[in-house]
KOLKE-645598 format. One line per 5 residues: number of its first residue (from 1); their letters; for each residue x, y, z of C-alpha. Coordinates in pm, whole numbers, padded with zeros to 5 digits. Each point is the difference from the previous one (the first is absolute). Layout:
<drengus>
NUM	a	X/Y/Z ~ ...
</drengus>
This chain:
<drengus>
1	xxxxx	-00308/03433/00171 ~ 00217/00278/-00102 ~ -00180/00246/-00249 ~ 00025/00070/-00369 ~ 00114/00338/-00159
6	xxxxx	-00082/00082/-00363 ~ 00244/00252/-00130 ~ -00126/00209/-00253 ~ 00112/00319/-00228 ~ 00059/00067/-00286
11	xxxxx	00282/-00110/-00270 ~ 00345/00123/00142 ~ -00087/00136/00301 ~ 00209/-00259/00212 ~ -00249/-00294/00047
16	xxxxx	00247/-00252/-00055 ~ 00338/00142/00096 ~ -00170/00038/00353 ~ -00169/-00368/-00001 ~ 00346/-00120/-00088
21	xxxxx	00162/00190/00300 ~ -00292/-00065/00232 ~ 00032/-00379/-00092 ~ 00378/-00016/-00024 ~ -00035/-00186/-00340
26	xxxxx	00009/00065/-00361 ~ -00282/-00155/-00066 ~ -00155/00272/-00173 ~ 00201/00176/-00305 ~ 00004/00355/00032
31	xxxxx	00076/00205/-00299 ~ -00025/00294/-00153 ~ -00325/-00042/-00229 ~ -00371/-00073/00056 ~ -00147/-00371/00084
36	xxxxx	00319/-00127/00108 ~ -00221/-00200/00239 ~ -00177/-00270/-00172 ~ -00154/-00177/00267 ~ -00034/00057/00364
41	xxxxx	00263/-00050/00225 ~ -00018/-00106/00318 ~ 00238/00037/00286 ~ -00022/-00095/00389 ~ 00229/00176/00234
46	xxxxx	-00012/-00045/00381 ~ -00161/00261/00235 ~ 00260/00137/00221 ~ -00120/-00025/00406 ~ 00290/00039/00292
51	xxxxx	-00294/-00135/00174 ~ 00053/-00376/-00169 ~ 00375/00013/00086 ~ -00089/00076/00364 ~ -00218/-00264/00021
56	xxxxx	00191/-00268/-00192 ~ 00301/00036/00279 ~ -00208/00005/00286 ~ -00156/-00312/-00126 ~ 00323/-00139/-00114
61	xxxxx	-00214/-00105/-00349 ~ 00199/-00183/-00261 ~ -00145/00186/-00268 ~ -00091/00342/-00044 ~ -00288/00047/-00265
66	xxxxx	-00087/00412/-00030 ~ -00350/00032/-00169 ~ -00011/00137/-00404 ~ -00092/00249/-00253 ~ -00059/-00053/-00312
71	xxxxx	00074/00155/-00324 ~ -00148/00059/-00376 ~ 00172/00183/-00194 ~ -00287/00078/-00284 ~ 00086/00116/-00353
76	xxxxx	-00014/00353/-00092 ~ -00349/00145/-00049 ~ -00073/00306/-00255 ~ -00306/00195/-00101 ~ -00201/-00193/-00180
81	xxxxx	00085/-00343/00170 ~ -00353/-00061/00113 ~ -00119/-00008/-00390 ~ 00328/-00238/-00074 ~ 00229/00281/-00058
86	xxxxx	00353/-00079/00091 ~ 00012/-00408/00148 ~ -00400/00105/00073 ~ -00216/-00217/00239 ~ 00221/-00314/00097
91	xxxxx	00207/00249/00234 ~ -00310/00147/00157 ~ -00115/-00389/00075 ~ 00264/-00068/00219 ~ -00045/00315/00224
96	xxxxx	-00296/-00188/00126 ~ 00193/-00228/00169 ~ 00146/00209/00203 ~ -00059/00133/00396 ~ 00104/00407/-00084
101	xxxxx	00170/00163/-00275 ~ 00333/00247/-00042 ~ -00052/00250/-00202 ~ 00390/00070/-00131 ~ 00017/00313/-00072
106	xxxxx	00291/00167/-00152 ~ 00172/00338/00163 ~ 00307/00051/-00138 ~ 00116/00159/-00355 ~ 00256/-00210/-00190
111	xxxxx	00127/00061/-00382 ~ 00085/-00373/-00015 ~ -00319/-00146/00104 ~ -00324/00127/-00267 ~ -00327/00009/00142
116	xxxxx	-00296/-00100/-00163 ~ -00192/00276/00005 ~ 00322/00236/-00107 ~ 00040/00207/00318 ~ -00020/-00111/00378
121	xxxxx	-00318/00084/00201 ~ -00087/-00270/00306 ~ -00342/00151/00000 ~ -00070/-00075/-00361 ~ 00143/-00361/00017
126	xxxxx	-00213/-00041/00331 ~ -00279/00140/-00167 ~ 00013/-00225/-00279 ~ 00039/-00321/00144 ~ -00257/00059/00242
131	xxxxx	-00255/00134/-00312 ~ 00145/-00376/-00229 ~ -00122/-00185/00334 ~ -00319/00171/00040 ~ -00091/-00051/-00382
136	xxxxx	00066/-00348/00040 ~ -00269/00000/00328 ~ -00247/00216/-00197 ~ 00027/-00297/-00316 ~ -00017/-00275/00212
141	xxxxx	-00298/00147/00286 ~ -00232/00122/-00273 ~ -00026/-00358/-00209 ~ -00061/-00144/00392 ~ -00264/00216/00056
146	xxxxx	-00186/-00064/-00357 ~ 00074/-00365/00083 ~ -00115/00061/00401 ~ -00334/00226/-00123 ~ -00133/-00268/-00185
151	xxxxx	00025/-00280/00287 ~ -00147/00287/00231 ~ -00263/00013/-00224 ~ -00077/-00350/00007 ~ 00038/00056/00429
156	xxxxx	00372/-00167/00043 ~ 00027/00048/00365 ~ 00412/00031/-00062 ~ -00050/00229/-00300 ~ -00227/00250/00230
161	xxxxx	00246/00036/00217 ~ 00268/00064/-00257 ~ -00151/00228/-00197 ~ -00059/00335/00302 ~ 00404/-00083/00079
166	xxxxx	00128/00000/-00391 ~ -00262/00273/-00130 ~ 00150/00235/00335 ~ 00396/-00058/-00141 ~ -00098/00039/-00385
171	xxxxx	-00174/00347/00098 ~ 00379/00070/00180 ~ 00228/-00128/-00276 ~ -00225/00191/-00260 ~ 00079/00271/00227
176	xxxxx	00361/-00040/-00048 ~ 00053/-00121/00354 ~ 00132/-00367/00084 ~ -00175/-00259/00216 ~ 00181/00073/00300
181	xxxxx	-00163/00309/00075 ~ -00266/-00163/00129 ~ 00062/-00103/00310 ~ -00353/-00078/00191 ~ -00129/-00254/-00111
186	xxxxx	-00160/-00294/00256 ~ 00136/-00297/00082 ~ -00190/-00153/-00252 ~ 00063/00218/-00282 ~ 00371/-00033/00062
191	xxxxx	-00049/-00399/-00075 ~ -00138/00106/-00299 ~ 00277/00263/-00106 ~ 00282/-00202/00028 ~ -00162/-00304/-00170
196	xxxxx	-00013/00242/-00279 ~ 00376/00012/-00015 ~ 00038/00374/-00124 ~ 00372/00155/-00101 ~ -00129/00312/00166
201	xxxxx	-00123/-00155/00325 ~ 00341/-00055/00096 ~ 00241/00203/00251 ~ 00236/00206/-00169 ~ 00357/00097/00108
206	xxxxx	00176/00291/-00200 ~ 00367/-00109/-00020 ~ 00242/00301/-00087 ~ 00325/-00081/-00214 ~ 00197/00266/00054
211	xxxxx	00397/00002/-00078 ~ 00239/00000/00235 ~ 00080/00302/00141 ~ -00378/00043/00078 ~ -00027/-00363/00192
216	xxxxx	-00050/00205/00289 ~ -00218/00217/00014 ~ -00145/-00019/-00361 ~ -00046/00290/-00235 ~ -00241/00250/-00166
221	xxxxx	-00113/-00272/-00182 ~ -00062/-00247/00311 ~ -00213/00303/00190 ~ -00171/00027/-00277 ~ -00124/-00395/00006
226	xxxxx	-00015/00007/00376 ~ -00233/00308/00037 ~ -00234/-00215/-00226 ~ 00045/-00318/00191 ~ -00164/00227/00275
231	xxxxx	-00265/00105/-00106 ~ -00098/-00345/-00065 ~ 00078/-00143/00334 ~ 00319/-00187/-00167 ~ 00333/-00082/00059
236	xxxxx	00328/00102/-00174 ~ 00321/-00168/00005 ~ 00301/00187/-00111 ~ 00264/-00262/-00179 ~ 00298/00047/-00205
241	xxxxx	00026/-00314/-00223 ~ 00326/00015/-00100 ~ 00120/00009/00389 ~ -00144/-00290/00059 ~ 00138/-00190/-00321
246	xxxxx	00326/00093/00193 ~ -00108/-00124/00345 ~ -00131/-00346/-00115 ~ 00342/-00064/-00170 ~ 00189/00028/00316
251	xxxxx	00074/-00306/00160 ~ -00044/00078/00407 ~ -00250/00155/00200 ~ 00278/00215/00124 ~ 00115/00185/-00347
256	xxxxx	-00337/00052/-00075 ~ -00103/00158/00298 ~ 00354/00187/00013 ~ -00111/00127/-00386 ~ -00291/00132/00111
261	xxxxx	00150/00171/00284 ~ 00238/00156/-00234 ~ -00314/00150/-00197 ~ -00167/00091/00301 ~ -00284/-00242/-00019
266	xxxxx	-00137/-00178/00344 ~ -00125/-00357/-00241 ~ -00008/-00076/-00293 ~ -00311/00025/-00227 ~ -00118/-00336/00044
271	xxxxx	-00076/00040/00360 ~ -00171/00351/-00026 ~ -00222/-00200/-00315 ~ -00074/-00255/00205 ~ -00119/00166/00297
276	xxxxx	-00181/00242/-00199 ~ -00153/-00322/-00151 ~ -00151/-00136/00332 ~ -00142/00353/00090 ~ -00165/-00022/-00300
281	xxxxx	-00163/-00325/00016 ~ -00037/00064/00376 ~ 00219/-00328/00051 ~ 00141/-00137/00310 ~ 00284/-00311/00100
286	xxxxx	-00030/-00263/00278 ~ 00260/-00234/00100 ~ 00016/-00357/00005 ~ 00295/-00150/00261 ~ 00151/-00304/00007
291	xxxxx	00299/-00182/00030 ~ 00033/-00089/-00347 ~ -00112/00293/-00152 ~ -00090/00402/00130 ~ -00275/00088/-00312
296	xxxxx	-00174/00381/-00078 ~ -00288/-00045/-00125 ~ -00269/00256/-00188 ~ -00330/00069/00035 ~ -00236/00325/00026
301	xxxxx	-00074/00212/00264 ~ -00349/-00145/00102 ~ 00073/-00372/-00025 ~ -00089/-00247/00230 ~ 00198/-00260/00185
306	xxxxx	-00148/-00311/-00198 ~ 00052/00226/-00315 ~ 00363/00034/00117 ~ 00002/-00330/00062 ~ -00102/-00098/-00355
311	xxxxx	00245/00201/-00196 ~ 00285/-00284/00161 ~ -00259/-00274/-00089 ~ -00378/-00070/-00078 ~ -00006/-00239/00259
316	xxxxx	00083/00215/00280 ~ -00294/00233/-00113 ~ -00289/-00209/-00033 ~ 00147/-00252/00294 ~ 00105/00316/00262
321	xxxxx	-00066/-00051/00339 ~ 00218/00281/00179 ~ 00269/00262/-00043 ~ 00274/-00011/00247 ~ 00166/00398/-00023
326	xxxxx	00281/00190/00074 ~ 00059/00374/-00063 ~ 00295/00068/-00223 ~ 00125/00214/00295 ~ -00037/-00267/00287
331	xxxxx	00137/-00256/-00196 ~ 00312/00267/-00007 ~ 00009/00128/00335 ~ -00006/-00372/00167 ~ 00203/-00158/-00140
336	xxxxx	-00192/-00217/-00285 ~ -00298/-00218/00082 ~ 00059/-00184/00311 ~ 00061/00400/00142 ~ -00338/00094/-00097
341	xxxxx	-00195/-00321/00117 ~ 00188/00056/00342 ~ -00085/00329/-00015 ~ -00375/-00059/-00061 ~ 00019/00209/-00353
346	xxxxx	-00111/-00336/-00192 ~ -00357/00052/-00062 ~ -00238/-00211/-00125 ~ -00243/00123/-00307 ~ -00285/-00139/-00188
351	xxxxx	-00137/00021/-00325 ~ -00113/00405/00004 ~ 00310/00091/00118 ~ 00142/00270/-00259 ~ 00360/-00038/-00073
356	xxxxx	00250/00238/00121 ~ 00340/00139/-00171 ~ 00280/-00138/00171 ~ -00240/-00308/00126 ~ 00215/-00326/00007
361	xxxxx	-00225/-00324/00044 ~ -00059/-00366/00060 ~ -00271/-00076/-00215 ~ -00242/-00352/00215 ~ -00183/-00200/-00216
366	xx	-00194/-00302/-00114 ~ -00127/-00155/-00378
</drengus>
């Protein structure tokens, strides 16, 4: 698995001018006016590792397969939406699908690009996404819990345990705060929250398009957004969307990286989004080596080795018998795999062994 980023904002903030950069496609139309996204787009762009490279020559691999992100680009949302305003409720569907969502917030003044709302303010816009997401929450929660109350009644064992979990978030989002404040709940209760697939329940990245002499180091407007991202424990990734329009039309690895050295930027925006990404969802990559292929795969911080196992198949889940492991770092040092077994840094794990970044394995097993 990779993981799937929703990105959000309002009309003309740069939603789809950045999906079309980050994607290096034109998939979406950008333009100057509101809805100009009709239905979702997706994109899937690779997840840059040095690591995979490393590992691909020392295993002298055929193929080189780097793990993936992907992309929605999701229309344009405006006050209102939650009640239909606008495109209305089909946009705020498909944010359910995904793992986190990008707030794109816009941070730079232009006289050629109008703004919804008349004037640019990244707090407003923030503010009124997150209040059109909450809104739809509150709608959908409270006809659950009239629905859930009456099976409680009747002594649903699955409706009393719904109804403490969705009667503590409606008392939040009434409150004006989403569901992701709350934070400890029991194992139990977590089941319960994410089977009830809330907009507001999700992690939330605040995504600064600036222009480009800010790329930087952002601007007043940025600070603003990222002294708010603090307070709530979030992230904030500073982006100039028309840079990289630029960067994904050149053809080598070499221009682009020489353009961005001629701005004075380390990467590109991709790779700061993308790493910003896996903080968020607490993600982490193992490594699968071969001779035919070298493979990154995805999967979060506290998974096991069979769960490992079962994002490159179901089988090797439910039929695992063994992990046979490597350190990133060995594998390096030594020379590639035969290095490390001589070395005695193969190690064998079972099935409560917690992956590790960096971990590059030879999954054992029988159906």
């Amino acid at each position: 698995m990779g993981f799937k980023l929703g990105i959000v904002g309002l009309p003309n903030v740069g939603k789809s001018t950045l999906f079309n950069a980050l994607t290096a496609t034109a998939a979406a139309e950008a333009a100057n006016y509101p809805f100009c996204t009709i239905e979702p787009n997706t994109g899937r762009v690779a997840v840059p590792d040095p690591r995979l490279d490393t590992l691909s020559e020392l295993g002298q691999s055929a193929k080189t397969i780097p793990t993936q992100i992907e992309f929605v680009d999701i229309a344009g949302l405006v006050r209102g939406a939650s009640q239909g305003e606008g495109l209305g409720n089909q946009f705020l569907a498909h944010i359910r699908e995904v793992d986190a969502i990008a707030y794109v917030l816009r941070c730079f003044e232009s006289d050629d690009i109008t703004h919804v709302e008349g004037d640019v303010d990244p707090i407003r816009d923030a503010e009124t996404v997150e209040t059109e997401l909450m809104l739809a929450d509150l709608d959908s929660l409270e006809r659950r819990v009239d629905a859930a109350g009456k099976k409680a009644r009747a002594k649903d064992k699955q409706a009393l345990q719904e109804m403490p979990v969705m009667t503590r978030i409606l008392e939040a989002l009434r409150e004006g705060r989403p569901a992701r404040v709350i934070t400890d709940w029991s194992r139990e209760e977590r089941v319960i929250v994410r089977r009830l697939q809330l907009l507001t329940t999700k992690p939330v990245l605040y995504v600064c398009n600036v222009d480009e002499e800010s790329a930087a180091d952002g601007n007043a407007l940025s600070a603003r957004v990222a002294e708010r991202a603090a307070t709530e424990g979030a992230e904030t990734v500073i982006i100039s969307a028309a840079i990289e329009a630029e960067i994904s039309q050149l053809p080598s690895v070499e221009e682009k990286q020489e353009f961005l050295d001629t701005l004075g930027l380390a990467e590109a925006g991709l790779a700061r989004l993308i790493a910003s990404g896996y903080r968020l969802l607490d993600l982490i990559t193992f490594f699968t080596v071969g001779p035919k292929e070298a493979r990154a795969w995805t999967v979060r911080r506290d998974a096991t080795a069979p769960q490992a196992a079962g994002v490159i198949h179901s089988d090797f889940e439910r039929g695992f018998i063994r992990a046979e492991t490597i350190a990133y770092t060995d594998f390096e040092a030594l020379g590639g795999e035969q290095g490390a077994k001589d070395a005695g840094k193969m190690r064998v794990e079972g099935a409560e062994y917690l992956v590790q970044d960096g971990d590059v394995f030879h999954f054992r097993f029988n159906v």
